[in-house]
PASE-166195 format. One line per 2 residues: number of its first residue (from 1); for each residue y, x, z of N, C-alpha, C, O. Coordinates in steps of 0.02 Angstrom, whole numbers, plus 50000, padded with zeros to 5 digits. Atoms other than C-alpha are relative to their C-alpha. Last residue first. Layout:
# residues N
NUM> Y/X/Z/Y/X/Z/Y/X/Z/Y/X/Z  ...
***
This chain:
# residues 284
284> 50056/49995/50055/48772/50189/49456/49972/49946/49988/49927/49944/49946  50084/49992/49987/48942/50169/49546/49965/49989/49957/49986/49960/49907
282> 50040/49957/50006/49108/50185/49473/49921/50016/50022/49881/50058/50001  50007/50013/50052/49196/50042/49491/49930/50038/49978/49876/50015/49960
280> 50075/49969/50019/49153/50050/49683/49977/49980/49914/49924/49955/49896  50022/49950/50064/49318/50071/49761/49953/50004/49974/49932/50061/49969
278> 50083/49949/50017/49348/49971/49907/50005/50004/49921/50020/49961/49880  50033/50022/49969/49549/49959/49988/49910/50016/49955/49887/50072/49947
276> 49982/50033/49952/49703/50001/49929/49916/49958/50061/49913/49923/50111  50043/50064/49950/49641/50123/49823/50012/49967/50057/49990/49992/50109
274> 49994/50012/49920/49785/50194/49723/49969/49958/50016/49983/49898/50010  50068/50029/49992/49752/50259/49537/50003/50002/50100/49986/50046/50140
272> 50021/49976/49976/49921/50313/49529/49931/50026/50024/49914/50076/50055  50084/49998/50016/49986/50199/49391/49981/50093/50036/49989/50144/50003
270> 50008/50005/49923/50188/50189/49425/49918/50014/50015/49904/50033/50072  50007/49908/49969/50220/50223/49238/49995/50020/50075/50007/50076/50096
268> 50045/49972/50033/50170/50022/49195/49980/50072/50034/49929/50092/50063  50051/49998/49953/50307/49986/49327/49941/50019/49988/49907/50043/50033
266> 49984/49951/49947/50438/50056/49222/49959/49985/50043/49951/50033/50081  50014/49939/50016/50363/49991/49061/50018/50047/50062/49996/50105/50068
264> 50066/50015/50005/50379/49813/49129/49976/50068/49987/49926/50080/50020  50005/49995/49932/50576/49852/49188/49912/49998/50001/49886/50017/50053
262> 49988/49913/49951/50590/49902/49025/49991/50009/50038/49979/50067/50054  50037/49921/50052/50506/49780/48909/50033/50061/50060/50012/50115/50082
260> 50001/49954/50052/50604/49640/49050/49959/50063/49949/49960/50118/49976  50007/49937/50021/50519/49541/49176/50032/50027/49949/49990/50027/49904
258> 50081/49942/50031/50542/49365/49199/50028/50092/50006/50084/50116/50016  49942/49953/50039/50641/49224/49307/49912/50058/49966/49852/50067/49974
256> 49945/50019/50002/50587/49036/49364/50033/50070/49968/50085/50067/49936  49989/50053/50081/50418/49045/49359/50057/49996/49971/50060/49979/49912
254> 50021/49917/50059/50373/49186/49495/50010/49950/49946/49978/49964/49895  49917/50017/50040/50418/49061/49653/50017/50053/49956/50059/50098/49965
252> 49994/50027/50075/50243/49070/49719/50045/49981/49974/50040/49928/49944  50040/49975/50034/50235/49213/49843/49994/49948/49917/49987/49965/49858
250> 49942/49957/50014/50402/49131/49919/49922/50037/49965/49947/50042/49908  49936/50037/50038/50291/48972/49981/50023/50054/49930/50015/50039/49871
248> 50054/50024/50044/50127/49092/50032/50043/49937/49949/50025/49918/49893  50019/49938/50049/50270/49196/50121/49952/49955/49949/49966/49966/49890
246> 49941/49989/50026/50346/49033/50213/49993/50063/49927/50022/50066/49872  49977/50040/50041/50173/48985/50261/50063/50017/49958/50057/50009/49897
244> 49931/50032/50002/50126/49135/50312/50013/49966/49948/50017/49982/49889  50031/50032/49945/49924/49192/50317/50082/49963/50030/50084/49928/50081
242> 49920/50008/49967/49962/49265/50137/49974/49945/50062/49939/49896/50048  50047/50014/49945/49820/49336/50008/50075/49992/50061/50123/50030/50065
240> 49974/49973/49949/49889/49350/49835/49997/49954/50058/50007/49893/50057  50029/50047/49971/49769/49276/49685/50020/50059/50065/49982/50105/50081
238> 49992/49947/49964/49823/49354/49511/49986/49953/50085/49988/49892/50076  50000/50034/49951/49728/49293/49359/50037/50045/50078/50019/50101/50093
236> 50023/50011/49951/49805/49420/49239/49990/49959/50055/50034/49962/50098  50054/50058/50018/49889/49385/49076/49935/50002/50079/49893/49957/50087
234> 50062/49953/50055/49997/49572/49077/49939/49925/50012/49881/49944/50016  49990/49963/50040/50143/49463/49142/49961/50038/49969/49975/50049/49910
232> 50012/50056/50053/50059/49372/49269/50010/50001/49942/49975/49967/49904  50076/49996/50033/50023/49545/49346/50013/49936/49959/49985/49936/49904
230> 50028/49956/50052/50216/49602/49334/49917/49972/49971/49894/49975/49915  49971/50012/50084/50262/49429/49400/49981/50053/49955/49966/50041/49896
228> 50030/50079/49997/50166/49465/49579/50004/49974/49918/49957/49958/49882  50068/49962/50010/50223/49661/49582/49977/49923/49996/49918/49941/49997
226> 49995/49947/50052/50410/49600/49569/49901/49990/49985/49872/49956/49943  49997/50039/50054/50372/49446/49694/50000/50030/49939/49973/50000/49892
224> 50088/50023/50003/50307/49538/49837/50009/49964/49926/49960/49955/49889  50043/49931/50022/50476/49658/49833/49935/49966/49963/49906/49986/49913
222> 50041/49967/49975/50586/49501/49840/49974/50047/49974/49984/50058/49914  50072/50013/49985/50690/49459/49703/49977/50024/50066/50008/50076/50079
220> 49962/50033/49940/50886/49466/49670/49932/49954/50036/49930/49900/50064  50038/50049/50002/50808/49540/49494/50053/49958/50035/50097/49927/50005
218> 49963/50015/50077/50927/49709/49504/49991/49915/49988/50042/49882/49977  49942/50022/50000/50875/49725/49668/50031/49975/49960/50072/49930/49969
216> 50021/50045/49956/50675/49702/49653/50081/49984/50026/50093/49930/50052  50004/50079/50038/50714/49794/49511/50001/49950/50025/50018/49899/49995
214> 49957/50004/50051/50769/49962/49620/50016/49931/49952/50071/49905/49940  49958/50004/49951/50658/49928/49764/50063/49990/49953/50102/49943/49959
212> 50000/50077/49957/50519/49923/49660/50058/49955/50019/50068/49896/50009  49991/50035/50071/50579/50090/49559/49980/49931/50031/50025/49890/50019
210> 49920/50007/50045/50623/50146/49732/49996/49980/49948/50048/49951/49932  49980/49968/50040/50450/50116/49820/50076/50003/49948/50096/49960/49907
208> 49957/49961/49979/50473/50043/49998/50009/50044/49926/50059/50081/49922  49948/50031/50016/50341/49897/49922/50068/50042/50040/50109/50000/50058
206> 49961/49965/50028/50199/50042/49905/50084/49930/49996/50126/49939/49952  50009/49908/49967/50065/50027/50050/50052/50006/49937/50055/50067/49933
204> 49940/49984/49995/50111/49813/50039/50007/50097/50014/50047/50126/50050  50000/50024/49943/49923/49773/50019/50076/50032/50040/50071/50063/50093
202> 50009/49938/49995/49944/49833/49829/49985/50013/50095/49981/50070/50116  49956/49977/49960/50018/49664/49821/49993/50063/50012/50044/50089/50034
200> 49945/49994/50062/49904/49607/49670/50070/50034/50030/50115/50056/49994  49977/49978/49962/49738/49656/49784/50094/50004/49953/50124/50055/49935
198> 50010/50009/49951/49605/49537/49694/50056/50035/50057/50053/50007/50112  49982/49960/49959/49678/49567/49528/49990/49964/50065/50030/49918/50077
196> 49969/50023/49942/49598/49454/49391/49994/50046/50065/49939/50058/50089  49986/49964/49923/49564/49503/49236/50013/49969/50043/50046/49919/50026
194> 49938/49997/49970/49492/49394/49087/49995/50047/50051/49941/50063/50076  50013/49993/49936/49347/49431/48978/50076/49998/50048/50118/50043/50042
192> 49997/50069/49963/49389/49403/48817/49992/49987/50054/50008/49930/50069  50071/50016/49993/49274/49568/48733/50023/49915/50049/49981/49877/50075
190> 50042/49995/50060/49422/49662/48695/49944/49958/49988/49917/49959/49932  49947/50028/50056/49533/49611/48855/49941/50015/49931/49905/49965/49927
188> 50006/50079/49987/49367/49661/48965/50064/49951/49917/50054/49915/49869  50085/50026/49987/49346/49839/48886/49997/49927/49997/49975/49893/49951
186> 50033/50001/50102/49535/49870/48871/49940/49984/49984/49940/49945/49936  49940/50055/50034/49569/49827/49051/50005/49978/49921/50011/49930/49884
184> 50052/50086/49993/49402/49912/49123/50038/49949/49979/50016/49892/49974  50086/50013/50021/49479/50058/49047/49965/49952/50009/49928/49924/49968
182> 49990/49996/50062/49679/50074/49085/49921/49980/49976/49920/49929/49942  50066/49981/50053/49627/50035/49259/49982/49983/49921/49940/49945/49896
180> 50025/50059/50057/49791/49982/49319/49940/50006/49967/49932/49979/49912  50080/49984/50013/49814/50056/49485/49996/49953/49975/49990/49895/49997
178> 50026/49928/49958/49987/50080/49575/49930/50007/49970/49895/50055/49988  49993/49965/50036/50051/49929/49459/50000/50056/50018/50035/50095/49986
176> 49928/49994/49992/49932/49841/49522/50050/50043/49975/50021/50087/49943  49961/49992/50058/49750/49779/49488/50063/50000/50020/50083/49945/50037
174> 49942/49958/49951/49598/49818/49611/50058/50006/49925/50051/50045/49878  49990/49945/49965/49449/49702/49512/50074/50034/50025/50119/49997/50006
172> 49958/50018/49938/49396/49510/49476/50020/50101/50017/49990/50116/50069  50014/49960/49953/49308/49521/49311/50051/50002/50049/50108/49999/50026
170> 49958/49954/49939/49299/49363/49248/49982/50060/50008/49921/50068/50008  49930/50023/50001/49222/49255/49117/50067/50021/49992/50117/50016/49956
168> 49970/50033/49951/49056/49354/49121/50085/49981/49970/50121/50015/49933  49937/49957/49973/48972/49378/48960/50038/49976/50065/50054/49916/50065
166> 49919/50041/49979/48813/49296/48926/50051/50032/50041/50045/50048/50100  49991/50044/49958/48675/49439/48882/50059/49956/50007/50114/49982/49995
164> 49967/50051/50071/48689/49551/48718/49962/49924/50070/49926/49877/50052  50073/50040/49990/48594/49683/48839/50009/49936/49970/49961/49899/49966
162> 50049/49966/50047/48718/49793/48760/49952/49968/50023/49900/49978/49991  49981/49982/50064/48865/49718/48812/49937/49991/49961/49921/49953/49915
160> 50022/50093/50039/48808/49683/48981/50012/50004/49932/49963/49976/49909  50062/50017/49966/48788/49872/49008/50007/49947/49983/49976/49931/49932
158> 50037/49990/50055/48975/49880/48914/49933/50016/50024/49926/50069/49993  49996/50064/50050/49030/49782/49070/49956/50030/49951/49897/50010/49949
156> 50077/50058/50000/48943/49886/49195/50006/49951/49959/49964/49908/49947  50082/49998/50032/48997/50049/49105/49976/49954/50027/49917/49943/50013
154> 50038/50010/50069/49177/50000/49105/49949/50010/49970/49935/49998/49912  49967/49944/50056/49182/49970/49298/49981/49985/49918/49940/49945/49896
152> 50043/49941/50048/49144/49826/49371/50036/50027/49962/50080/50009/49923  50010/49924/50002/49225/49778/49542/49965/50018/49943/49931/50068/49951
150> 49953/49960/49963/49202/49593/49528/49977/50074/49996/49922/50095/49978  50024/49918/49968/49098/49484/49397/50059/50018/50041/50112/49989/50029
148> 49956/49941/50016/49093/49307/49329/49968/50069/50031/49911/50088/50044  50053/49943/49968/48997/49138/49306/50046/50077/49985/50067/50094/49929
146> 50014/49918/50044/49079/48985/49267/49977/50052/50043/49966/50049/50104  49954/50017/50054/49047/48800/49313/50017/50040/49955/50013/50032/49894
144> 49930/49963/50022/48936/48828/49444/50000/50013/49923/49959/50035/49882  49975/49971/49910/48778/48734/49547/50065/50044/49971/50097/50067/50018
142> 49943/50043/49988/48760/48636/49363/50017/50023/50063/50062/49991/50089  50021/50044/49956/48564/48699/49346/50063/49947/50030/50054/49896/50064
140> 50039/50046/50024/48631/48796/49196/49970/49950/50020/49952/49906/49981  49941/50037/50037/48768/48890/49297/49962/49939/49977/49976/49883/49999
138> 49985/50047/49958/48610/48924/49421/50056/49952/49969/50065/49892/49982  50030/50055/49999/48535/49007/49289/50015/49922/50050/49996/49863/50049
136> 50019/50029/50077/48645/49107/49226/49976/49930/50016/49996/49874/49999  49946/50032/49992/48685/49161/49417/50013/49963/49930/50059/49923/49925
134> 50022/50049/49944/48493/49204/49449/50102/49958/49995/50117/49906/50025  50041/50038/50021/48503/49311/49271/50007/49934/50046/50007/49879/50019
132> 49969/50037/50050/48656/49407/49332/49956/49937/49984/49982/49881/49993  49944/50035/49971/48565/49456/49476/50038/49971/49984/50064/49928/50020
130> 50013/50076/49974/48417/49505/49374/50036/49976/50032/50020/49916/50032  50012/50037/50049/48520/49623/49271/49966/49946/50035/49986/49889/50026
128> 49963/50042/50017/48609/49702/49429/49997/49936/49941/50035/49889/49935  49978/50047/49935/48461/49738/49507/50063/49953/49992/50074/49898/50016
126> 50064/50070/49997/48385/49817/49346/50035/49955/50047/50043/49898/50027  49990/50059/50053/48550/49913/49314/49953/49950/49999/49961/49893/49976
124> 50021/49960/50079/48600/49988/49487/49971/49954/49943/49974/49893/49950  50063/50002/50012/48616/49920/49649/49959/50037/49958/49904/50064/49962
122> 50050/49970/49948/48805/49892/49688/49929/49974/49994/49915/49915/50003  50070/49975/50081/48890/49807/49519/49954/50064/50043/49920/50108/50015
120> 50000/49891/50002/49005/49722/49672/49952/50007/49944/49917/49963/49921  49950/49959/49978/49049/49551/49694/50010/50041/49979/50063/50063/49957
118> 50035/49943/49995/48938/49436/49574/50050/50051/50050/50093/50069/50011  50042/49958/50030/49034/49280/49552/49975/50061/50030/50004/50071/50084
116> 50068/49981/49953/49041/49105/49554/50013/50062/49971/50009/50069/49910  50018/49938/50012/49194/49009/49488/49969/50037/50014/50009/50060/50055
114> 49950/49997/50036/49240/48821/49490/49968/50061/49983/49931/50054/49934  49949/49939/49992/49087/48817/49619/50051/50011/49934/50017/50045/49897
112> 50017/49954/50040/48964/48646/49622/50064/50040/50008/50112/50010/50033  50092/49997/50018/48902/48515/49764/50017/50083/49941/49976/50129/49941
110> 50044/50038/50042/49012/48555/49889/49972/50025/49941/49948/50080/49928  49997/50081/50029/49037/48559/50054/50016/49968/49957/50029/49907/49957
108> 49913/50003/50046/49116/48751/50068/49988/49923/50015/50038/49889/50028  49921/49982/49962/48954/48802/50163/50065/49963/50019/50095/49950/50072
106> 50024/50032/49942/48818/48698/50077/50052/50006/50065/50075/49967/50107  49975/50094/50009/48880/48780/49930/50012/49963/50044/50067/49937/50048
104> 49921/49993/50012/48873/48954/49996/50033/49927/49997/50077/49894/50025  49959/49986/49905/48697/48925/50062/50057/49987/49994/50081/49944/50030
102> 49992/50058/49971/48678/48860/49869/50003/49979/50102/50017/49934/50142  49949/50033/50044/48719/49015/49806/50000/49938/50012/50053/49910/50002
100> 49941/49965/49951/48623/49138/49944/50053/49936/49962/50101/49918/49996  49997/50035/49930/48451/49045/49883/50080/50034/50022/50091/50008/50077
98> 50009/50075/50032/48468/49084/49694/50013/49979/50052/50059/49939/50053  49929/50032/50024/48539/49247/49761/49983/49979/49983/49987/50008/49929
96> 49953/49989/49977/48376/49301/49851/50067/49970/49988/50095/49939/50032  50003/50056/49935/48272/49236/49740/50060/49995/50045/50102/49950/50045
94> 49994/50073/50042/48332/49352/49588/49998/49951/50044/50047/49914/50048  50035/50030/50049/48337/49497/49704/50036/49919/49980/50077/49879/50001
92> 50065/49977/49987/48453/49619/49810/49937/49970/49965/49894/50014/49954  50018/50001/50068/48642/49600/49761/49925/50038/50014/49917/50098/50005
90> 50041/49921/49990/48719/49555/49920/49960/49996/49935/49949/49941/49911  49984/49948/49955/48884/49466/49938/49941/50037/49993/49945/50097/50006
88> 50065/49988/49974/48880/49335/49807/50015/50077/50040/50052/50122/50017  50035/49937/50022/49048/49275/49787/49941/50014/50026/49930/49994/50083
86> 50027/49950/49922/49175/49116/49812/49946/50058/49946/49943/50061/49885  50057/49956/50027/49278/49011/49674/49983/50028/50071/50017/50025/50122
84> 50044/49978/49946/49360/48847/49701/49977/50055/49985/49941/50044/49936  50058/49934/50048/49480/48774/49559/49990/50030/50057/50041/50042/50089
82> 49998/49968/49955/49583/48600/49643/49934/50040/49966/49881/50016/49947  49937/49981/50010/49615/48468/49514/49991/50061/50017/50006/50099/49970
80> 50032/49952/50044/49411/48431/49511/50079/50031/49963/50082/50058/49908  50040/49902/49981/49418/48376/49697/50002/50043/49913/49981/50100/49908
78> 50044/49992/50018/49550/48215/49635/49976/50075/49997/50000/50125/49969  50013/49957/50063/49698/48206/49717/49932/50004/49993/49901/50011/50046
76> 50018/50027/50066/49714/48042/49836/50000/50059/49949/50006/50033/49894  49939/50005/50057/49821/48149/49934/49974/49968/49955/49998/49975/49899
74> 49940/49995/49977/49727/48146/50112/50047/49968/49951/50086/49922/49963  50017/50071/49983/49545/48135/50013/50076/49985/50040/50088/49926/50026
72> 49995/50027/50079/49620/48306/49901/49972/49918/50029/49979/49873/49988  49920/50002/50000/49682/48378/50099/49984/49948/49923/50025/49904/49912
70> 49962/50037/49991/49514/48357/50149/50054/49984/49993/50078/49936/50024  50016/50056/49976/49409/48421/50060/50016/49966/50014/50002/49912/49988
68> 50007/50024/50068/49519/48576/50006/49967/49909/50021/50006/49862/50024  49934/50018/50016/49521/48601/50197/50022/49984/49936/50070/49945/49938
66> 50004/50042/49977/49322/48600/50216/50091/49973/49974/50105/49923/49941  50029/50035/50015/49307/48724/50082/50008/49924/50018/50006/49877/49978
64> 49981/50034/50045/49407/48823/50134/50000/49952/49991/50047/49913/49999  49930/50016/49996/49363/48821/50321/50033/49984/49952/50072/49936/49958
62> 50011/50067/49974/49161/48824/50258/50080/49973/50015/50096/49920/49989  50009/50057/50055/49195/48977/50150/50006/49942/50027/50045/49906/49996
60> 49937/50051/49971/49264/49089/50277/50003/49948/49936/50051/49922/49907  50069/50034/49933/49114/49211/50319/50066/49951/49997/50096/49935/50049
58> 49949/49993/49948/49231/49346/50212/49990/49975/50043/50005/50000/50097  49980/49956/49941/49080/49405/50142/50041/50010/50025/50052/50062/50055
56> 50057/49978/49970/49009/49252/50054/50017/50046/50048/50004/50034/50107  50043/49926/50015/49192/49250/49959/49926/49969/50069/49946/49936/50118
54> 50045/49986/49936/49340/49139/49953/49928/50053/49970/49918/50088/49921  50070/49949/50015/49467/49122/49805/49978/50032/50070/50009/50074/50103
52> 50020/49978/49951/49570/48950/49805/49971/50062/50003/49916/50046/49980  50061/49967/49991/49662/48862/49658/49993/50044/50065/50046/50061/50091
50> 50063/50062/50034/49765/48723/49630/49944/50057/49996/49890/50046/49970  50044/49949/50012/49940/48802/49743/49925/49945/49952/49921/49883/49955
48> 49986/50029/50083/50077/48663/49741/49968/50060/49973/49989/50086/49921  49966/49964/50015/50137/48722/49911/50003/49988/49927/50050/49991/49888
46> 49924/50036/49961/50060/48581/50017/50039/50049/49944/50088/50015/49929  50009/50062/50036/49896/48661/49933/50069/49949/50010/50086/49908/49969
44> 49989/49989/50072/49974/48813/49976/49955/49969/49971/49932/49994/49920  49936/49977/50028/49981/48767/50143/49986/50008/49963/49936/49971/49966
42> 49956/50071/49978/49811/48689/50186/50069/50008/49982/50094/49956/49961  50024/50007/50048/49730/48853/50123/50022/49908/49998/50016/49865/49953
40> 49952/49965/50059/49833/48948/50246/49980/49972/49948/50012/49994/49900  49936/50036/49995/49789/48832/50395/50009/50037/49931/50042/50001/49894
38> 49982/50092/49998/49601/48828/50349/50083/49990/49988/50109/49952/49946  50018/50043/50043/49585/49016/50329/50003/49929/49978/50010/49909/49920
36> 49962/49977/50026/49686/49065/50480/49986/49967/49922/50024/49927/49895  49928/50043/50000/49584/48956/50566/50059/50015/49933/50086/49975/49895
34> 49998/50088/50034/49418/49007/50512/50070/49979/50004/50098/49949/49958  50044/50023/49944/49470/49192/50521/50000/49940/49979/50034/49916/49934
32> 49971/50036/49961/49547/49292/50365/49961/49958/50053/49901/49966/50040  49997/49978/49924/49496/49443/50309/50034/49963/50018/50087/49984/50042
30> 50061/49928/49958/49484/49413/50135/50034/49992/50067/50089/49967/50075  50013/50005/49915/49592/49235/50111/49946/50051/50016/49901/50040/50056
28> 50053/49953/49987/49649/49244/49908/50013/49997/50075/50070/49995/50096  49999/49978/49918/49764/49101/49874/49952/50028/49996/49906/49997/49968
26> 50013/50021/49942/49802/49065/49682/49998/50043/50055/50025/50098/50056  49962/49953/49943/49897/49102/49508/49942/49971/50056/49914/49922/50030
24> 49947/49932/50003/49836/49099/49335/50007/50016/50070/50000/50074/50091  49914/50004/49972/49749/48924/49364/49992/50083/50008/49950/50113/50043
22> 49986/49941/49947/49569/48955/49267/50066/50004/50016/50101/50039/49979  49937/49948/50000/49507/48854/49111/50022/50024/50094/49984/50003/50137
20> 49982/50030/49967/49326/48807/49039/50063/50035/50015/50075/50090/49989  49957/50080/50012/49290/48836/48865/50026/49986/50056/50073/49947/50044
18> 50060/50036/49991/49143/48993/48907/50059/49921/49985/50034/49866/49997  50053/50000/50045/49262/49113/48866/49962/49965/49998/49929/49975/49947
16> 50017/49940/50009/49426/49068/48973/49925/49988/49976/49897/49935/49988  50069/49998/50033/49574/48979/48957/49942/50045/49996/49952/50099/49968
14> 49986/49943/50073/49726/49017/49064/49912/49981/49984/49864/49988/50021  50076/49966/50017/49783/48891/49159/49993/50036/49958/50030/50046/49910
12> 50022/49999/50071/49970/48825/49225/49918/50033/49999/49894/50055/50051  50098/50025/50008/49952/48755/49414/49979/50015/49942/49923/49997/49924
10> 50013/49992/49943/50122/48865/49483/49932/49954/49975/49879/49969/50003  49996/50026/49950/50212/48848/49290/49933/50002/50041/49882/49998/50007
8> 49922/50007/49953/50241/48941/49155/50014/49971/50058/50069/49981/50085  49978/50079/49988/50087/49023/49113/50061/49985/50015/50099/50024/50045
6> 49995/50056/49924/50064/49197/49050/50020/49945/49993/50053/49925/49945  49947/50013/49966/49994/49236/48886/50028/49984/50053/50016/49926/50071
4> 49988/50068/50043/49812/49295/48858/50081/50002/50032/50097/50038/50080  50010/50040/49954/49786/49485/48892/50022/49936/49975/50049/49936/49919
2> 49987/50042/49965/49811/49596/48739/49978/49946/50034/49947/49906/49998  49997/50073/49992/49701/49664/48608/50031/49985/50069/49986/49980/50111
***
């Protein structure tokens, strides 16, 4: 079963299990500082960006948050144009993350989260089952809209599976064409679960590659843009992280040309399993 279709245009959505829908493309800000965070999330709203993805453990929710705020009272746009998600950073009890989710809130300034989810499947299966539970419930209390997952491997999905619990949305994990995780891709796609590649640039450790380098000529593309269109192309939320305006511009100009079966199959065979950064499909 295949990924949903890509979008055609810079605010298109991709539908996802629970009815609500999900802009295809946005701004990821890990490791960015308040400023950096603010100005870059102020650009690619200027850029014709509609979604955001922050986190609990980048400590840069409130700069989003605040700059969404104000740029949608600026433009007369209405806050429910603009898709928000952030993450629970520690996965230790039910309380615990009931209370960490409306810290978050309180953060960003406001009242409910486009996308909420779980970071890591760090803990093991009780810890992760009431952790799920405290984000169920909070959906149900109206503090978020949908409820997802990051980093899980294919035993933490099929673990939810089998506890015939509410399925996450999302799984947010390491997707490029240096590391496609043939497995948590077939798993989620089977079961509706969308992808979304937190690292869609591979954090530039392979744009010198010659089959890159090669299409990326052929195209009359950038490098960042090849690996950008491949993920929209397999239906993937993809959400590239850019502290340049001009780059966070030129990151979204992926509408206008496509991929070929060949040139898509040639990046396919690029699958190294390359960790650009944390690795914890696999934990217990």
């Amino acid at each position: 079963m295949p990924g949903p279709a890509p979008v055609k245009t810079l605010d298109g959505r991709l539908k996802m299990r629970d009815g609500q829908s999900i802009p295809q493309f946005g701004l990821g800000v890990y490791e960015m500082n308040d400023q950096e965070a603010y100005d870059s999330t102020r650009a690619a709203l200027d850029a014709g960006y509609k979604h955001v993805d922050t986190a609990e453990w980048y400590e840069n929710e409130e700069p989003c948050g605040r700059a969404i705020n104000e740029w949608c009272k600026e433009t007369n746009t209405p806050r429910s144009e603009i898709f928000l998600t952030s993450k629970l950073m520690h996965n230790k009890t039910y309380e615990q993350a009931s209370a960490d989710i409306k810290k978050s809130l309180k953060r960003a300034g406001v009242d409910s989260f486009d996308l909420y989810l779980m970071h890591s499947p760090i803990g093991g299966p009780e810890i992760r089952k009431n952790i799920w539970r405290a984000l169920v419930d909070a959906k149900k209390q109206g503090l978020l809209k949908s409820i997802g997952v990051s980093n899980f491997g294919k035993k933490h999905i099929q673990e939810m599976i089998d506890q015939k619990v509410e399925l996450p949305v999302i799984n947010q994990i390491d997707l490029h064409p240096f590391m496609r995780h043939p497995e948590i891709v077939e798993i989620c796609e089977q079961n509706n679960i969308i992808l979304e590649a937190w690292g869609p640039l591979a954090r530039a450790m392979r744009f010198d590659h010659p089959v890159i380098q090669k299409i990326s000529k052929a195209k009359g593309r950038d490098v960042g843009q090849i690996f950008l269109r491949w993920g929209l192309q397999h239906g993937f939320v993809i959400i590239p992280k850019s502290v340049s305006p001009k780059r966070i511009v030129s990151n979204s100009q992926l509408f206008d040309f496509e991929l070929n079966e060949e040139e898509m199959k040639e990046l396919d065979a690029l699958d190294e399993y390359l960790v650009t950064d944390w690795d914890v499909v696999d934990v217990e």
